[in-house]
N, C-alpha and C positions, 0 to 999 in steps of 0.2 A: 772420221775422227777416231782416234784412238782410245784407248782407255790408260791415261799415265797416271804416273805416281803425284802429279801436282800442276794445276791449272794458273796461270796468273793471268788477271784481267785487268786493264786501264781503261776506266770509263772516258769517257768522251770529255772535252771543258765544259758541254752542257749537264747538269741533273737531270733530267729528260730521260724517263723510260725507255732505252733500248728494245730490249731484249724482257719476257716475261716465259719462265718454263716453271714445267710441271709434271712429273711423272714419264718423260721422256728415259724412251727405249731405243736401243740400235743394235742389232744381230746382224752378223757377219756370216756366210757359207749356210749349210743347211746341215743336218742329221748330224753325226757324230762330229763332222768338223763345223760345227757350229760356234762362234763366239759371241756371248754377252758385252758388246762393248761397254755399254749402256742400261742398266738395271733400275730403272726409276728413277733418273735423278732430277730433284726439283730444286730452283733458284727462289721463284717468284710468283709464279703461276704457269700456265700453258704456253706453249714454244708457239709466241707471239712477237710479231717485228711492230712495233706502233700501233701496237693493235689489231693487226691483221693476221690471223691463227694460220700461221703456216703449215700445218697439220692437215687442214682443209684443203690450200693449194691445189689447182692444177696445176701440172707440171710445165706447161708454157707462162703461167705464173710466174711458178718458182725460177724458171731460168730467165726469164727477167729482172724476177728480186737481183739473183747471181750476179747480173751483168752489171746493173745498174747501182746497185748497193753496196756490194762484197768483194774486197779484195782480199786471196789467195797468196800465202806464200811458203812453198814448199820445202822441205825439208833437203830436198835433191833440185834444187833450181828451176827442170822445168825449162831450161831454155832450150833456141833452136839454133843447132851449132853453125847453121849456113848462113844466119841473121849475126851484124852486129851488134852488139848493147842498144845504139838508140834504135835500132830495129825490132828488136824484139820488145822493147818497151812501145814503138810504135802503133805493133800488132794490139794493142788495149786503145790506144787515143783512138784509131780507125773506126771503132765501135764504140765508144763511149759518148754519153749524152752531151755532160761539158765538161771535157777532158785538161789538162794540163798541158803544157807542149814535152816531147819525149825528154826535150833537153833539161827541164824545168824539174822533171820529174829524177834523171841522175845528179842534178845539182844539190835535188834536196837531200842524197845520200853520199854528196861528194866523189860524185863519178864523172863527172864535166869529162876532165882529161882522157876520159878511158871509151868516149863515148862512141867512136867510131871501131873500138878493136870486136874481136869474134869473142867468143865463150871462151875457144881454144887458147886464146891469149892473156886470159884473166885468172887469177887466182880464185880460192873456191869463195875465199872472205868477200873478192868482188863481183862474181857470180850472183852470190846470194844477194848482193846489195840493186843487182841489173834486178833480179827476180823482184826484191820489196818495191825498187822504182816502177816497174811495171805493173805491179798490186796498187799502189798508190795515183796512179797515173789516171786514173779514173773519176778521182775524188769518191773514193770510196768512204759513205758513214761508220762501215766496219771492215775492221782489217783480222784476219783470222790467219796465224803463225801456227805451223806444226812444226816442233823442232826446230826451229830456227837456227839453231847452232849446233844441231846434232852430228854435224859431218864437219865442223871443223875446230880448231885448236883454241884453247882460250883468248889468245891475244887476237885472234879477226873474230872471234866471236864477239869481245865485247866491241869490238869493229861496228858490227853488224848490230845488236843490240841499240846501239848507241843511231843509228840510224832509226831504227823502231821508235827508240822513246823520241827521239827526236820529233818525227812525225805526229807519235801521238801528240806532243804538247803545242806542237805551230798548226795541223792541221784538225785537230779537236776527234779525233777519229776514235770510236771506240776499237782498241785493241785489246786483240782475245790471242793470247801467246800458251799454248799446250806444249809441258817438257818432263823429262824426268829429273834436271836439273833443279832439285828445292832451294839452291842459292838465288834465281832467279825470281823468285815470288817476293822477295826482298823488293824488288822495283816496281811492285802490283799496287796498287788502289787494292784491287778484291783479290784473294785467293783460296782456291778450292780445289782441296784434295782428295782424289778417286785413289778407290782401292776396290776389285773386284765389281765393277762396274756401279760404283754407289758413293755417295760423295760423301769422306768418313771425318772432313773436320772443315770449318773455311774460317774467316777471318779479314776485318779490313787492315790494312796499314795506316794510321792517323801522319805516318811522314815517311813514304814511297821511298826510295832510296837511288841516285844515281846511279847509273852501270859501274862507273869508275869507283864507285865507295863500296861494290862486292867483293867478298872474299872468296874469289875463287879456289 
């Protein structure tokens, strides 16, 4: 996780405790190339899933939680350029406990038609959307966006976007979207802003904002 200028969170349709932190630290490299990503930052309490203090974790634990819990969606795709769209989203149902079907999973980003082409065939706006279908493909309780829209233009971003909220409101998912984009925290439930690895203001939205109603 990075250290950006502005965090936006969409809790989940449940009230249900997610997520509880506290005093969470993250350091990058060692000795002089060393980075504070993370300098204390507290939401709620201790970096707890339901209760369960991830902190403690073993690591065959935590790559469980990973598998089972958490969908991933990167900044750079992340796809594999030999695989098509529903292949690559495949590669999740395969291992997932009660997965979605792959095609179900581009339907719900409106990738139906694209479902069969390679990475090399798709634009970056539908790249990224093969990538969120594949995060989501899991039934994942929490979906975690780094830059989401870092690598492309504003019209497939709010492309992309628009898939995001999407999900969060049909599939109740909490979504945690990290950007340096501050227009974006406009479409947040919660938002919280890092500076220098330390959370320097947050705030709720009492009426979230559609993608379409940003000023980019």
């Amino acid at each position: 996780m990075k250290s950006p200028d502005s965090t936006s969170a969409h809790r989940s349709a449940s009230d249900e405790e997610v997520f509880r932190v506290r005093n969470l630290g993250k350091t990058y490299g060692t000795g002089h190339a060393a980075v504070r990503a993370l300098a204390g930052v507290d939401l709620e309490g201790e970096l707890r899933y339901r209760g369960w203090d991830l902190g403690r974790a073993q690591e065959a634990a935590l790559t469980r939680y990973r598998r089972d819990a958490v969908g991933f969606v990167f900044q750079f795709y992340n796809l594999l350029p030999s695989l098509t769209a529903r292949e690559n989203v495949a590669l999740i149902t395969e291992i997932a406990r009660n997965p979605m079907s792959p095609g179900d999973a581009l339907d719900m980003v409106g990738l139906t038609p694209r479902a069969d082409h390679f990475p090399s065939q798709l634009s970056g706006g539908e790249q990224q959307r093969v990538a969120i279908a594949r995060a989501i493909a899991k039934r994942p309780e929490v979906l975690l966006c780094d830059e989401p829209t870092g690598a492309l233009d504003v019209k497939t971003g709010i492309t992309v976007l628009e898939a995001v909220q999407r999900i969060n409101r049909e599939l109740g998912t909490l979504t945690v979207v990290i950007t340096h984009n501050a227009v974006l925290a406009e479409m947040a439930d919660r938002v919280f802003t890092l500076s220098d690895g330390r959370i320097q203001n947050s705030h709720t939205n009492a009426q979230p904002r559609s993608v379409t109603e940003l000023a980019w």
